[in-house]
N, C-alpha and C positions, 0 to 999 in steps of 0.2 A: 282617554277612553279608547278600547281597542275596537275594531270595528272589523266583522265580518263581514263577508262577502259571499252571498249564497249564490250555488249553480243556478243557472237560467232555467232549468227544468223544473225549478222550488220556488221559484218565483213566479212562474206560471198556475204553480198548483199553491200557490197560496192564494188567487182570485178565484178556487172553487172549493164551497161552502160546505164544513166539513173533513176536507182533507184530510185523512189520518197522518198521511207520511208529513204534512206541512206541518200538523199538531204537532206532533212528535217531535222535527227539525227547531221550530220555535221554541220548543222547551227546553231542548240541547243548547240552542245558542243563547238563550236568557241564563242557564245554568253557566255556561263559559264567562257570560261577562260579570254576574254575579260574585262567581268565588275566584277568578282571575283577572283583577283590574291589572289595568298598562303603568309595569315599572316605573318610576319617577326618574327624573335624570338629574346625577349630580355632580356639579364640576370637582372635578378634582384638585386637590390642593397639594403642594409638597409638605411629606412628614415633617421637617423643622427648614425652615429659612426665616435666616437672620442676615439684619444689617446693622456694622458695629454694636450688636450685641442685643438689638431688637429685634425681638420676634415679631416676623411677619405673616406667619403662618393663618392665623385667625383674622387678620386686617382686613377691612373693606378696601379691595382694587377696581382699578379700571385701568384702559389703555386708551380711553374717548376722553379730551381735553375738554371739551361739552358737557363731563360729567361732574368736574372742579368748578364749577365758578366761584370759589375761593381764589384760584389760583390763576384761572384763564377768563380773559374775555375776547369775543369773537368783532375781529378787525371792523366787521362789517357785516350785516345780516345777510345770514345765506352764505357769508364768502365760504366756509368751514377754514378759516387763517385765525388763528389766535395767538393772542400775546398776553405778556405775564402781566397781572394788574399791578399797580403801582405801591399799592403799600404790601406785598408781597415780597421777601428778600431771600436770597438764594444763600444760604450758610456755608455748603460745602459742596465741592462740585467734584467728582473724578471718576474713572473708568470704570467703576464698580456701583455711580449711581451719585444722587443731589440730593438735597434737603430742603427744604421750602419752609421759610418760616413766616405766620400770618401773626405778627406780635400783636394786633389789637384784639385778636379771638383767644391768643395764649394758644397758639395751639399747632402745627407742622405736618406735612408729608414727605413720604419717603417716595423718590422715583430711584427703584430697582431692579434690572436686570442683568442678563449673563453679557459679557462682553461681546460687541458685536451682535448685539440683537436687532434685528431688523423693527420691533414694536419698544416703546416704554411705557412700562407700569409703573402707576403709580399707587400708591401705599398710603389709607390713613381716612380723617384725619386721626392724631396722638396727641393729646395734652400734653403742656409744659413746652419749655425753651429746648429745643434739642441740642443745645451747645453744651446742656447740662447734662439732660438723658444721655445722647449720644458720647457726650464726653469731646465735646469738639474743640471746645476750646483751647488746647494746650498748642495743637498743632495743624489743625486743619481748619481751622475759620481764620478768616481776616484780622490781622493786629488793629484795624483802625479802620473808621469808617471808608478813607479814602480808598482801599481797596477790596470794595464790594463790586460785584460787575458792572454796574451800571455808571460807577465814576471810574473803574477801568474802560469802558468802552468811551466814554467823554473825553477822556484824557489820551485813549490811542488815536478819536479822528482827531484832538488839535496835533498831536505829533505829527501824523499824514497829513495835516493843513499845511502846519510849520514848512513839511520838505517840499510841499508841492508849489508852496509861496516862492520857494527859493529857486523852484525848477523856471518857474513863471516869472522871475527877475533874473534867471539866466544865471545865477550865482552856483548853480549845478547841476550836474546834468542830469538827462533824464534818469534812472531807474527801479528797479524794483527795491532794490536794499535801500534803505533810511538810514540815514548816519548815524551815531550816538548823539552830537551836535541838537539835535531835533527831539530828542524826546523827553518827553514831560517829566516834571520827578517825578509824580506819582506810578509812572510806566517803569521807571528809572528802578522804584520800590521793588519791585516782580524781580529783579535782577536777570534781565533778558540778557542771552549771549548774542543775540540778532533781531532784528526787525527787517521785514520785506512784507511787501504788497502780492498779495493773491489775487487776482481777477478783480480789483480795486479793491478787495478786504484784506485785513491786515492780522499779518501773524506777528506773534512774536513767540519765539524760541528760547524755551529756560533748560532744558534739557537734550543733548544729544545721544547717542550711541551708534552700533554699528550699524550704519547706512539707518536711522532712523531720525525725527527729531519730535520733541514733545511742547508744551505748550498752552498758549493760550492763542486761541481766534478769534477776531472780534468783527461782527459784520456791517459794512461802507453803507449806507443807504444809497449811496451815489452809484452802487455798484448792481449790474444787471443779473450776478449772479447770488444765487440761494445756496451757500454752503451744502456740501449731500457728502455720504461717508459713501467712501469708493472710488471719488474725485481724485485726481492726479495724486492716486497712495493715501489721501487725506482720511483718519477714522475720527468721528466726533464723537462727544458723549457731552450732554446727550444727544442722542443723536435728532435731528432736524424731524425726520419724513418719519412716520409711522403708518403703514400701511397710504392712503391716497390723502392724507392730512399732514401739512406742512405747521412746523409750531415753530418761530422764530425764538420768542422768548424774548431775555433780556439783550439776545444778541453777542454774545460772550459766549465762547463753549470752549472746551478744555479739546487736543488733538494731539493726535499721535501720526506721523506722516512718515512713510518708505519711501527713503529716497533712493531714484535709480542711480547707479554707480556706470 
């Protein structure tokens, strides 16, 4: 509702009884809010955005993890830290956004944004298997359970246990690169060209190019550092921080990193 604001000299003369000019003024300003209410505000949406071939256009979003409890629960009351609930499984993961599937409700979201977004939106919910909708299956979901994130991340700390057992019987020395020797099959599966330790988290490298490499990261709990995009060349997706809200998730995020020459 729009609310005027009258001169000091109308407000005076509206405490004496009678007042023509006050009559007058009252009648003007009840006529203003009468036939001119206060504009409504409406977010703006983009004319068509799609992901692999779903319209998102019309979808219920948010960028608040607190507004999924499908998807999130909070580490601890008050912390605002959230992590992905357990029967939650993450279908497709890449620079262009994830897919979250809730198989006991039949039903998924879409987290999508522009590259290098500093926020993530998420998208939904969408009925059905999105491996169908989306069409994921052929070449962007997991051949086999074994590599879902959550048993690639199981399966990268035994490998970093493996080298660190070895470092700790002296059988090698200390550093950051992990042997072949050491890694799981299941790790094995991703077909890594490399494996090294990041600030106790562990990358592994499936893709290179010019001065770049791509991948998979998986975060140490042992480790004092929280993965951030901007980090020594490091971009994730999704990305960690959203505005002052940190989401770990399953701990597995897909990167792209600049390396200096």
């Amino acid at each position: 509702m729009k609310h005027v604001v009258l001169p000091s000299f109308c407000l005076m003369l509206l405490a004496v009884s009678g007042c023509k000019g006050c009559r007058e003024q009252h009648a003007r300003t009840h006529a203003i809010l009468k036939t001119k209410p206060a504009p409504s505000v409406q977010t703006a949406c983009p004319s068509a955005e799609k992901f692999h071939g779903l319209d998102l256009t019309k979808a219920p979003r948010t960028t608040r993890e607190s507004d999924l409890p499908d998807l999130w629960e909070e580490r601890s009351e008050g912390s605002d830290s959230f992590i992905m609930r357990n029967d939650v499984r993450r279908v497709y993961s890449g620079f262009d956004g994830a897919v979250y599937h809730i198989l006991e409700k039949n039903c998924f979201y879409v987290q999508h944004d522009p590259y290098g977004s500093s926020t993530m939106t998420y998208f939904g919910p969408f009925g059905g298997d999105p491996t169908k909708i989306l069409k994921l299956e052929s070449d962007l979901t997991p051949k086999s359970p074994s590599l879902l994130p959550t048993d690639i991340r199981g399966e990268a700390l035994a490998t970093c246990a493996a080298h660190g057992k070895a470092i700790k019987a002296g059988t090698e020395k200390r550093n950051a690169e992990i042997p072949p020797v050491y890694w799981a099959d299941r790790i094995r599966a991703l077909n890594p060209i490399r494996i090294y330790t990041h600030r106790v988290n562990i990358v592994i490298v499936q893709r290179v190019g010019d001065g770049t490499e791509e991948g998979k990261y998986i975060y140490n709990p042992l480790s004092s550092y929280l993965p951030e995009t901007g980090d020594d060349g490091f971009v994730f997706n999704p990305n960690p921080r959203s505005g002052d809200t940190y989401t770990l998730g399953d701990g597995v995020f897909d990167f792209k990193r600049t390396i200096n020459k």
